[in-house]
N, C-alpha and C positions, 0 to 999 in steps of 0.2 A: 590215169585220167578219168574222169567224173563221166558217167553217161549223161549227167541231167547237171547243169551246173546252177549253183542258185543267180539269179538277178541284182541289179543294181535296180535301188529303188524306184528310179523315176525310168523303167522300163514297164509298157503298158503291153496288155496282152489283147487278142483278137476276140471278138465280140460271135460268138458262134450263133446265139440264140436267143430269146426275150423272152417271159412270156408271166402271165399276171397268176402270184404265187400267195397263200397263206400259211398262217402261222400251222404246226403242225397241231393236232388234236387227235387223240385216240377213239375210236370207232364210238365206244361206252356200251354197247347193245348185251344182248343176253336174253336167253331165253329161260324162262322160271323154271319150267322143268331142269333143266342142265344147271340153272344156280342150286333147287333143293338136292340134284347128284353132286354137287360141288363143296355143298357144306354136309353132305353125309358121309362123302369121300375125304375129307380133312378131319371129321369126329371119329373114322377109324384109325386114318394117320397118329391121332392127337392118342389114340388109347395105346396104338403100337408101341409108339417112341417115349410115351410115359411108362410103356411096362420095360421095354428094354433099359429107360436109365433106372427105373427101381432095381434091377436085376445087378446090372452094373453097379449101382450105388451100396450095395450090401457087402461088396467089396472093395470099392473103393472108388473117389469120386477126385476129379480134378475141378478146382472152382474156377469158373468163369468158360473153360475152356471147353467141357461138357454141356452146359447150359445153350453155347454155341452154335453147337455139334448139333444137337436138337435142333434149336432154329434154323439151321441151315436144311436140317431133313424136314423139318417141318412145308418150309417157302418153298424147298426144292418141289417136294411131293405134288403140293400147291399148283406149281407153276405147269406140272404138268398133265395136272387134271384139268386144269382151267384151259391150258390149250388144246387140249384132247373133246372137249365139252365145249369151247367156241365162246368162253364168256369174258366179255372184252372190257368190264366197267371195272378203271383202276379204283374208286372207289369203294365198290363192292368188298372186293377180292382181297385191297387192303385190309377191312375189318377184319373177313375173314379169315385171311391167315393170322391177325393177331388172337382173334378169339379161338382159333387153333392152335396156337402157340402155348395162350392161358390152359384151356384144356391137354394139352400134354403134360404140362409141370402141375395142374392138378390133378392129373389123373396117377402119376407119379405119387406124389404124399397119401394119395387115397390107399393108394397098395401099400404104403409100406404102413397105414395104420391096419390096415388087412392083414397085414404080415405079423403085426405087436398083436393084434387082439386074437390070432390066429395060435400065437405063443402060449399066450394066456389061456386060453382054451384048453390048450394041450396040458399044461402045465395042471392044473386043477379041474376040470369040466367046465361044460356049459352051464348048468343048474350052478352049481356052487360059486363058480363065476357073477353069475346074473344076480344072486343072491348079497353076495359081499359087497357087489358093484351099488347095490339098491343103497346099503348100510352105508356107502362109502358117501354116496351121493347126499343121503338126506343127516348125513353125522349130529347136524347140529342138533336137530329133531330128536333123533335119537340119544344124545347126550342129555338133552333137559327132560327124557321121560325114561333114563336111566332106573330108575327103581321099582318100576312098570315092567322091565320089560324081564323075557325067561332069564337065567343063569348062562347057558351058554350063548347069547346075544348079547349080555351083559359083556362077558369074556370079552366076544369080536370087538364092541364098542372101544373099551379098555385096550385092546392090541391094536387098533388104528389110530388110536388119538396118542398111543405112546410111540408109534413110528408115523412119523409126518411123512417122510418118501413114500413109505405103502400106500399111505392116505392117499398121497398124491396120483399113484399108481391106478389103485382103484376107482379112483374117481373120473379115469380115462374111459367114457361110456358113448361115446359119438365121433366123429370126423372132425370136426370143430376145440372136443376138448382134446385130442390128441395131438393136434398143431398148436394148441394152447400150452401144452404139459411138454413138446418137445421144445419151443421156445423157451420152457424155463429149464430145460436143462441143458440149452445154448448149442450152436453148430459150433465143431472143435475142429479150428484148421489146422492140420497136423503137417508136419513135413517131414517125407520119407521112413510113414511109420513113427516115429516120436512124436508123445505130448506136444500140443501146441496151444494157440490162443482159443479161448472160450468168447464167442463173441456176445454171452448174454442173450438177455429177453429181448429188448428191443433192436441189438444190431444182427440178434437171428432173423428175426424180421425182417429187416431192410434188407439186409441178406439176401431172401428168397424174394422180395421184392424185385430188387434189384435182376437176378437168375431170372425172373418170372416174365422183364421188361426186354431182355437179352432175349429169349425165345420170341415173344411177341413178335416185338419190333421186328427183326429178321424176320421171322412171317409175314410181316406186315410188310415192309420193302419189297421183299424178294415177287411178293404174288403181286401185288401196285407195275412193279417194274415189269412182271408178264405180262400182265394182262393190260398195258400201255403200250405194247409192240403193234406194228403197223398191220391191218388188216386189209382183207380185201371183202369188199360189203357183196359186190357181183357174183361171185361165185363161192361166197361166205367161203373164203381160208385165209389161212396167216400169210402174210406175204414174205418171202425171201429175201434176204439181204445180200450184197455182191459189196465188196471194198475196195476202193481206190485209193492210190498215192502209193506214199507218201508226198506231200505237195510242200513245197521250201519255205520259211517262213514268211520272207518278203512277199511271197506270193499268196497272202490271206487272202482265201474264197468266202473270208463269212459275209462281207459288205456286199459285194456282188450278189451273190445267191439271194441272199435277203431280198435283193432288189427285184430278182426274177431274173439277173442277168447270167448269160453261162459264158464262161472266156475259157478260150483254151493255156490251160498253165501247164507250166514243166512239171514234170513227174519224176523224182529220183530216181534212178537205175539201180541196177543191180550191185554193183562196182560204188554205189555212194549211200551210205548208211544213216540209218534215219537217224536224225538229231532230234532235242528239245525245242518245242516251240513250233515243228512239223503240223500238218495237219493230215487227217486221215477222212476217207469220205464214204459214206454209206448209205447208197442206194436201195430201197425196197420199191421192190415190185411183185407181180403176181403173175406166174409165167403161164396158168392156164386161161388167164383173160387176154394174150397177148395183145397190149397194148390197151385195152379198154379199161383198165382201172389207173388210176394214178401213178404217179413215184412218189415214194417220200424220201426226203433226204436228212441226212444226218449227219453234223460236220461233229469230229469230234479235236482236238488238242493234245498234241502228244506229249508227252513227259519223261524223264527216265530215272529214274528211284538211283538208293547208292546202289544198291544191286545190281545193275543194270538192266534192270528190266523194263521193258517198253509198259508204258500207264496211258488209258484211253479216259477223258473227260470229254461227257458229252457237252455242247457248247450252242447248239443249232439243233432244233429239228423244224423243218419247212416241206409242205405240200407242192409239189409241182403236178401239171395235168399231164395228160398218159402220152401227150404226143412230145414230151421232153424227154421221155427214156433216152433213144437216140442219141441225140445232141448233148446230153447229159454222160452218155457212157463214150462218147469222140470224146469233149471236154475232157475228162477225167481219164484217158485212156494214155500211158505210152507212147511217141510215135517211134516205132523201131526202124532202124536204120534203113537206107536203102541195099539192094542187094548187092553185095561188096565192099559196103561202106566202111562195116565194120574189119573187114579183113584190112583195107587199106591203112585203114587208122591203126591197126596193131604193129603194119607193116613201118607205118611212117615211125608210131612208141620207139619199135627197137632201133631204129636208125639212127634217133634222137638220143637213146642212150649211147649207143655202141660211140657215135661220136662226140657223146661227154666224156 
């Protein structure tokens, strides 16, 4: 038997409490010192997690799935400087983590032309390097004044213009032509170690495009949705969140609430398992102001994947004033049995059976 049983629809619930409510809105505040630790604190995150996926990438790289991986270190990192530092403006924060995001995946390509011209280096010298690099650069120049110039430059000129790849190679002199000259020799999706697709000049591009919008974004979500969380302006700290329900579906709180109204509804029990379409209820408050700063509330709509895993969609969030706590957490509470109740009612279960 069910602790909490659902409702037939034209059953009306009791009216606990009223009271005159707005829409929710995030604090926005910030102080410029804590935003310029904010964005210096994400420009070291951004160097970190570009140098670990360059590190990673020399051995191997998973597309789409790594790129991820990053944004989610990226927003996470984010999320908790911002709450550490007190800086409340979703708009802010969203840039920020995507212009953190950008800065990781480029900081990423930067190293690994560090790494190519590092090779090169090694391979022939600095000098002689810088030297063929010049030759490589101004080719044409030095092709039309061919007969000008010494014997063994002649030579060079002649050995670059009879190998195009070298040419190409050598002409790798900056940051810029390096992401140029790796587009042209295409990102190769491999699988499990075999040859794979060459995705060319321009679908390299989108490509990392693409990889570049994956970390972003996630940035950008991730730190928006922190630094949207409900504060407390009195005693500047984040406010804590407490959960209620599950609440049956006939017994939608969003119209009520909206209204300012609080009714007391049934609350699943333990013994009856949250269904689709449930609702779930989220309280913020701020326990060092007891009672002097607001509640915000947060209705969210439950779901359950094939998996079965419970899914929260936020659906509501509304300001109530600090003297609703109370009558907001009765409303929303349980009411547990009287004392006995529950044994009788186990007693009466079995009787019920034994005499089926």
């Amino acid at each position: 038997m069910n602790e909490a049983s659902v409702p037939e629809e034209n059953v009306t619930f009791p009216e606990v409490a009223r009271f005159e409510v707005r829409e929710y809105c995030a604090d926005g505040g910030f102080a410029f010192g804590s935003l310029l630790q904010l964005c210096g604190g994400l420009g070291v995150v951004g160097i970190i997690l570009g140098a670990i996926a360059h590190f990673v990438g020399q051995y191997f790289w998973f597309i789409l799935i790594f790129p991820a991986l990053i944004g989610l270190g990226v927003g996470g990192a984010g999320a908790v400087l911002l709450r550490k530092l007190r800086v409340r403006n979703p708009i802010i924060c969203s840039f920020a983590g995507l212009a953190a995001g950008v800065f990781a995946m480029t900081t990423m390509h930067y190293l690994d032309y560090r790494a190519f011209n590092d090779r090169m280096t090694g391979a022939m010298g600095a000098e002689q390097l810088d030297f063929i690099r010049q030759v490589a650069v101004n080719i044409e120049q030095f092709q039309q004044d061919r007969e000008n110039l010494p014997e063994d430059l002649q030579l060079l000129v002649d050995d670059l213009l009879a190998d195009p790849e070298a040419l190409k190679v050598f002409q790798v002199n900056s940051f810029p032509a390096f992401m140029n000259y790796s587009a042209e020799l295409g990102v190769e999706l491999s699988h499990r170690g075999r040859k794979g697709m060459n995705l060319g000049y321009t679908g390299s591009i989108i490509y990392w495009l693409v990889e570049m919008l994956i970390v972003a974004g996630l940035g950008f979500v991730l730190m928006s949705s922190a630094a949207a969380q409900p504060f407390c302006v009195a005693c500047h700290e984040w406010k804590k969140e407490k959960e209620y329900g599950p609440i049956p579906p006939l017994c939608n709180p969003q119209e009520s609430l909206k209204e300012g109204r609080v009714l007391k509804y049934p609350i699943r029990g333990d013994n009856d398992p949250v269904q689709p379409g449930d609702w779930n209820v989220q309280l913020w408050t701020c326990d060092d102001c007891e009672g002097e700063s607001g509640v915000d509330v947060i209705l969210r709509l439950i779901s359950i994947d094939d998996n079965k895993a419970v899914q929260y969609k936020d659906v509501e969030k509304i300001s109530y004033p600090a003297e609703a706590v109370a009558p907001l957490v009765y409303a929303l509470t349980r009411d547990e049995p009287a004392k006995g109740e529950s044994a009788a009612a186990a007693e009466q279960e079995e009787d019920e059976s034994q005499q089926a």
